[in-house]
N, C-alpha and C positions, 0 to 999 in steps of 0.2 A: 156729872151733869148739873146737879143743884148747885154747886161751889160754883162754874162756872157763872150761871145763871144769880146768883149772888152778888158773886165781883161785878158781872156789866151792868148790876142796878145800883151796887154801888159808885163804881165809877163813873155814871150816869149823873146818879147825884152829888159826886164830887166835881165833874163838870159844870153841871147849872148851878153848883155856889160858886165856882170860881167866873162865871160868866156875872152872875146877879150881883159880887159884890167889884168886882170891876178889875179883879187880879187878872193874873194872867199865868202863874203855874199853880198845879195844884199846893204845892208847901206855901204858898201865898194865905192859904187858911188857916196852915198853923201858924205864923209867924207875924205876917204885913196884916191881915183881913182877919184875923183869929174875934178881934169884938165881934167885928160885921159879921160871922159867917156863924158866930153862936146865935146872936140876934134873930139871925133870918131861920136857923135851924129852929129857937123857940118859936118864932111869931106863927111859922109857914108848919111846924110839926105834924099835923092832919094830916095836911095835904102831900107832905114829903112822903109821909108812909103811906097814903094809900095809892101813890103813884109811884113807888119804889120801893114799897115789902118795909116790914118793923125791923126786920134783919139787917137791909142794906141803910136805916138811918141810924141804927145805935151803932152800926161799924163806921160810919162818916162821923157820928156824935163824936165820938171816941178818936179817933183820930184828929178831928180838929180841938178838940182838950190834950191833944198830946198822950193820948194814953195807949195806942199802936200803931203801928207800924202799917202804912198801905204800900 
């Protein structure tokens, strides 16, 4: 139930970066948007995590540095 509830805040916030920086699939962050979508993840960090858990922003961190797999 927690993994669950992980992944949909993750994938939450891998939606509202691919909305914010103007992609349109989520690999758009690691690849086309990857500047844009670490930028927004430093500038907005507060507020990513306390509206999406410290867990679901170091697994979007990490995935848009390329470091796993979502």
């Amino acid at each position: 139930m927690e993994n669950d509830r992980l992944r949909n805040r993750a994938d939450d916030l891998l939606y509202e970066l691919v909305y914010q920086t103007g992609g349109t699939y989520i690999a758009d962050l690691r690849f086309t948007k990857k500047e844009q979508a670490l930028k927004l993840l430093s500038r907005k960090k507060e507020v990513y995590i306390q509206q999406y858990g410290e867990a679901a922003f170091q697994e979007v961190n990490a995935y848009v540095q390329g470091a796993v797999k979502i």
